[in-house]
Wavefront OBJ file of the C-alpha trace (Angstrom):
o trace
v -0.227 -12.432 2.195
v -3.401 -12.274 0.867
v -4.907 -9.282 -0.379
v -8.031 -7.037 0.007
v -9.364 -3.454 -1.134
v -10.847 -1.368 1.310
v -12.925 0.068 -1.908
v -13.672 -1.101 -5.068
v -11.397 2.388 -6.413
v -8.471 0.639 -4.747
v -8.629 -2.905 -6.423
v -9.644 -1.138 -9.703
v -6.717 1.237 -9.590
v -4.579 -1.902 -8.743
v -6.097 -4.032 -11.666
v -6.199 -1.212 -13.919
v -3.062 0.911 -14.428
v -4.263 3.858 -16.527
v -6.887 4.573 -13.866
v -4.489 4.493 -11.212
v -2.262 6.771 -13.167
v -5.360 9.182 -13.951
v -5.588 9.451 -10.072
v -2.432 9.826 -8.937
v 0.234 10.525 -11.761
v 2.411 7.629 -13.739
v 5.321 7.021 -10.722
v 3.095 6.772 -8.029
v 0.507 4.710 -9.877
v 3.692 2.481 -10.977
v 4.776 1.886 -7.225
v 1.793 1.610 -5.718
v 0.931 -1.933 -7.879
v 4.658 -2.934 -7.280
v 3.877 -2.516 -3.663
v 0.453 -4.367 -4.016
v 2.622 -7.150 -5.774
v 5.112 -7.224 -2.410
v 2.307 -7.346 -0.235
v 1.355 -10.670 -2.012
v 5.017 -12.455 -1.818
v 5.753 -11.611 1.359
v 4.383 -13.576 4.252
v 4.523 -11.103 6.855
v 4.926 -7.322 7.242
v 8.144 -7.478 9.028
v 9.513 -8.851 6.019
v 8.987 -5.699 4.123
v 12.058 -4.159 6.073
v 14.367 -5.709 3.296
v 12.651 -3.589 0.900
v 14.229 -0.344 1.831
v 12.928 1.462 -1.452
v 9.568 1.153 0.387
v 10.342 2.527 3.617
v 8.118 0.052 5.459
v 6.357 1.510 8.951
v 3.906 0.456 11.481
v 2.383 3.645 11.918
v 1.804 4.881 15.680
v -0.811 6.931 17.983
v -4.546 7.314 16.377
v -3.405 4.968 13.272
v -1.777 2.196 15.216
v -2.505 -0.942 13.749
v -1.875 0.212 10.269
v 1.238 0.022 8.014
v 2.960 2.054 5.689
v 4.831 1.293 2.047
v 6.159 4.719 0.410
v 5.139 5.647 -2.934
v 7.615 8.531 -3.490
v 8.323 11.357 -1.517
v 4.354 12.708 -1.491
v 2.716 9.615 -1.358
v 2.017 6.422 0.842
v 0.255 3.050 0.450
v -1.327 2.761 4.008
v -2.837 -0.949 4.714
v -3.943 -3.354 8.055
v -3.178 -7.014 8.447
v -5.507 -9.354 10.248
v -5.405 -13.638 10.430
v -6.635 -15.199 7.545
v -6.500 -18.979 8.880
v -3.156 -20.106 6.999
v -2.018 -16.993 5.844
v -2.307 -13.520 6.934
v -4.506 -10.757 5.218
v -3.286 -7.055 3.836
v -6.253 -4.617 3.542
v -5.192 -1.998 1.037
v -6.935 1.462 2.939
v -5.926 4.494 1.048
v -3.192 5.789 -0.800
v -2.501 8.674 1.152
v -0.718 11.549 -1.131
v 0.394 14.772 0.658
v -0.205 18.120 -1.839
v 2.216 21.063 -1.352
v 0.872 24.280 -2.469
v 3.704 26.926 -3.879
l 1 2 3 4 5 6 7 8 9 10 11 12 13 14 15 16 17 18 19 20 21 22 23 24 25 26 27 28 29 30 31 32 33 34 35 36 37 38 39 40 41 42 43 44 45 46 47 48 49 50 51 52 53 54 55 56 57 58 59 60 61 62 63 64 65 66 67 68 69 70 71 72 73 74 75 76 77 78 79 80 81 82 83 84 85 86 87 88 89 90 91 92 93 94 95 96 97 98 99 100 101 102
């Protein structure tokens, strides 16, 4: 697929490691461009199935039409897919990351 950033955060987190890790902590910033890196070999989300270490989803209700890769147990890599002519595009959204409080 190709791929897109909703924001210019997104693609610079993606591009740019240490930022992403500033944001959201060294494993998540780690998954999240090994998940941006799927996106790009795969040629369609129903392919990300095989890649259980993700726990791929089509999300449901008021956020149908978007798709989930997990980034650990707090945090999710939420993106939309559209026709791109020959290939289909990923839009990266958000990274979504749940905080607990003690």
């Amino acid at each position: 697929m190709i791929i897109k950033f909703r924001t210019n955060t997104l693609r610079r987190r993606y591009e740019r490691h240490r930022d992403a890790q500033k944001a959201w902590g060294a494993p998540i910033a780690r998954k999240y461009v090994q998940a941006v890196d799927l996106l790009k070999e795969v040629d369609h989300p129903s392919h990300l199935a095989a890649f259980r270490q993700f726990a791929y989803e089509p999300l449901r209700d008021d956020r149908k039409g978007e798709h989930s890769l997990q980034l650990g147990r707090r945090a999710r890599l939420i993106f939309t897919v559209s026709e791109g002519g020959a290939a289909l595009i990923a839009r990266i959204e958000e990274v979504s990351v749940r905080h607990y409080e003690h």
